[in-house]
N, C-alpha and C positions, 0 to 999 in steps of 0.2 A: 391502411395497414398500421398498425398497434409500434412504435418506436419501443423498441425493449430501452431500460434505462439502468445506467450505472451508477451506484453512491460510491466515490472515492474521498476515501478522506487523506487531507493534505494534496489535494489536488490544485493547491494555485499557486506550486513553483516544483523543481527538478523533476524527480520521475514520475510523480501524481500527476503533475499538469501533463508532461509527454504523454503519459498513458490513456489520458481525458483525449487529448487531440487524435490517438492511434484510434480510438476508438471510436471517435465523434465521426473521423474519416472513412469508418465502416456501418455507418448509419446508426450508432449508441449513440439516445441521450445520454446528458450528464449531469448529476447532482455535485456539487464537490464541495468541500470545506476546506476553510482555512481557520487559522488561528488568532493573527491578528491585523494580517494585510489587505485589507477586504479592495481597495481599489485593483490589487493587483490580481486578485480572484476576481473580478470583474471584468480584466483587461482578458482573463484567460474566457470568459462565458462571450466575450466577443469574437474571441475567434476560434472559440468552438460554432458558435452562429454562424458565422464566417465560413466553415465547414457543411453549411446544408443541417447542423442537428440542432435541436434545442437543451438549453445547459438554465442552471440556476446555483446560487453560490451560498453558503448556510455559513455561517459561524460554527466552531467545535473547536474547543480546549479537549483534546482527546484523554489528557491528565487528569483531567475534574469529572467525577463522575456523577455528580451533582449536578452539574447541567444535563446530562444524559436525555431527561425524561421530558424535557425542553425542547432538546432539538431532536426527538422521536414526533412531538406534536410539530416539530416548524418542518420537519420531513412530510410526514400529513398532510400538514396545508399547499406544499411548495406541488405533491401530487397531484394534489384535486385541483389545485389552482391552474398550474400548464400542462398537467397529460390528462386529467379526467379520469386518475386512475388512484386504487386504495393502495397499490404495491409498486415495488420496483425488482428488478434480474439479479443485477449483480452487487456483490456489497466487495471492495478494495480498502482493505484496512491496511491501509499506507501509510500515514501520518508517525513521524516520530524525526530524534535528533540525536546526533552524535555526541555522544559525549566520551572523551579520552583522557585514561587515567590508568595508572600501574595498579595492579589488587593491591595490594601494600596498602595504594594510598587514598581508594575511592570510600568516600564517607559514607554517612550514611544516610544524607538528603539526597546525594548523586544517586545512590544506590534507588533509592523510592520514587524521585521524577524519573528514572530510567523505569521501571517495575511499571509507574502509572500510568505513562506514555505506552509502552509497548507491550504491556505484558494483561496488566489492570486493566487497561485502558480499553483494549482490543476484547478481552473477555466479555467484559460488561457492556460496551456497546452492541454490541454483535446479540448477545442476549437480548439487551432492550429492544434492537432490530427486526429480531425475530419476526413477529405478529405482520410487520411491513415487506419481509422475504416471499416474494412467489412461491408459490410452491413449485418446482422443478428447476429454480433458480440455482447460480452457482455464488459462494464464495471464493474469494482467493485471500492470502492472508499474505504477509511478504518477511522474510526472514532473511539472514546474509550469511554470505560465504564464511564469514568468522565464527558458525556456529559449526563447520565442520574441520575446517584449517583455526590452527592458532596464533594469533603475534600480538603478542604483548601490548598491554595497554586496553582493550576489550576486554577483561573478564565480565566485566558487571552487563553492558549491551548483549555482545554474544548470549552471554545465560538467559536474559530473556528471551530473544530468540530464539534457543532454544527452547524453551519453555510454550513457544507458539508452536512449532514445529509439533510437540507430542498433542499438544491442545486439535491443529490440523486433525490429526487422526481421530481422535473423540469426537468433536464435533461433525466430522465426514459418515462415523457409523451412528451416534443419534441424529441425526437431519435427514437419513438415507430413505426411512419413513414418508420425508415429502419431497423427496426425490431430490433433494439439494445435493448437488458435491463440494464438496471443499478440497482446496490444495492452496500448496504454499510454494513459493516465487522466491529464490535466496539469489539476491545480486552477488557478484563482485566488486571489485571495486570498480567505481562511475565517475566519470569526471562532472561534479554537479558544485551548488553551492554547500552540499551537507556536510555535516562536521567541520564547517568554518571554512570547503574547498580545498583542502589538505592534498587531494589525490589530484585535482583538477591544477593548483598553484605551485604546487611542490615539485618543482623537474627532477628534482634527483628520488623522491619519493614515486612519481609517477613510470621513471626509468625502470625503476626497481619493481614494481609490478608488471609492466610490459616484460621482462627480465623473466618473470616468473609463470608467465600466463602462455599457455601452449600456442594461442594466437598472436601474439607476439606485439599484444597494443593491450592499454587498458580500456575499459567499458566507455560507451557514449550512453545517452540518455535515451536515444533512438533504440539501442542497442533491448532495452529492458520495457521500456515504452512497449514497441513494437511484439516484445516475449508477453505480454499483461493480455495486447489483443488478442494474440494466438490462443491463447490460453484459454480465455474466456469465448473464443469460439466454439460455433455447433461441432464441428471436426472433432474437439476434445471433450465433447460433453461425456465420454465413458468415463476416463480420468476423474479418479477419486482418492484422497486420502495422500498425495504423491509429494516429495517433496521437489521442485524440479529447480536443479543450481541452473543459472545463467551469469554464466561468468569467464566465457572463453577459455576456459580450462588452467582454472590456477592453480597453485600448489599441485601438479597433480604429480 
């Protein structure tokens, strides 16, 4: 039997790598990139192996789109080399970092590695990806609760965010032709290392979300992990164009 395979990007630490393991434990390969920690994307393709599936770990500055056409060829090779195959299922445009800052005071470099990371970044690859997407294959794209609640300090993240959000839909009705669906995945807040672990290290910060979130705790990594596998299951293969928060019901 044919191992369907997932390319997550920023899969070799908080919710990229959980979602590599959720998935690796439903019989998904995994392709995944990192940025610059390559031992520790190694330590994760061991126990995804460790799991019964095979994984391979790529390099990706998901900001530089310069490298793009690079690692479309080291995707390529990384196929033919361990599946014997020209494509891959699923593409998880994960990859990205917190940055916090009041609108007043976000420059305009914050402003552009935020755009390039999340917004750029994901466009442009996803495009170069293309020719490598199965056909009947799904995306998912991953967006956050702050593109529909507000608190200060996010304008510039959120808006891209947002900005992937409407992208989701466009992309869901051109790709519908080779039967791809697209949808997007908006955490809550996770107690993970992103954004410097703010939500994770912060007691009174993390109170105050539980405070606010109808389930009465903030996110685990499990928590969004385990929503990535669903998702990209046969079950939701109708599911198209959708935006679906997971986020234990915040701000509601």
């Amino acid at each position: 039997m044919t191992h369907r395979i997932a390319l997550i990007t920023g899969g070799s630490r908080g919710l990229g790598k959980n979602a590599a393991l959720k998935l690796a434990a439903k019989g998904i390969d995994i392709l995944l990139t990192y940025n610059s920690n390559q031992q520790e994307a190694e330590k994760v393709v061991g126990e995804i192996e460790a799991l019964g599936a095979k994984a391979a770990a790529l390099q990706l500055n998901v900001g530089d789109i310069s490298g793009f056409e690079t690692f479309a060829a080291n995707v390529q090779k990384q196929l033919k080399q361990h599946w014997q195959r020209d494509t891959f299922d699923y593409l998880v445009n994960n990859a990205g970092i917190g940055l916090y800052g009041s609108f007043a005071e976000t420059s305009e470099a914050v402003f552009d590695e935020l755009m390039n990371i999340h917004f750029k970044g994901p466009f442009f690859l996803t495009q170069r990806l293309l020719p490598l997407i199965q056909d009947g294959g799904r995306i998912l794209n991953v967006s956050t609760g702050l593109a529909r609640f507000a608190l200060p300090g996010f304008a510039a993240y959120a808006s891209m965010k947002g900005a992937m959000e409407v992208l989701t839909r466009y992309q869901a009705k051109e790709l519908g032709a080779r039967k791809i669906s697209v949808n997007i995945i908006a955490p809550g807040a996770i107690e993970t290392d992103f954004g410097g672990g703010q939500v994770r290290d912060n007691a009174e910060m993390n109170q105050h979300i539980a405070a606010q979130t109808a389930l009465g705790r903030v996110g685990q990594p499990d928590d969004i992990g385990g929503a990535i596998a669903a998702l990209l299951s046969d079950e939701l293969g109708w599911m198209n164009a959708q935006r679906i928060e997971v986020s234990g019901g915040m701000f509601l």
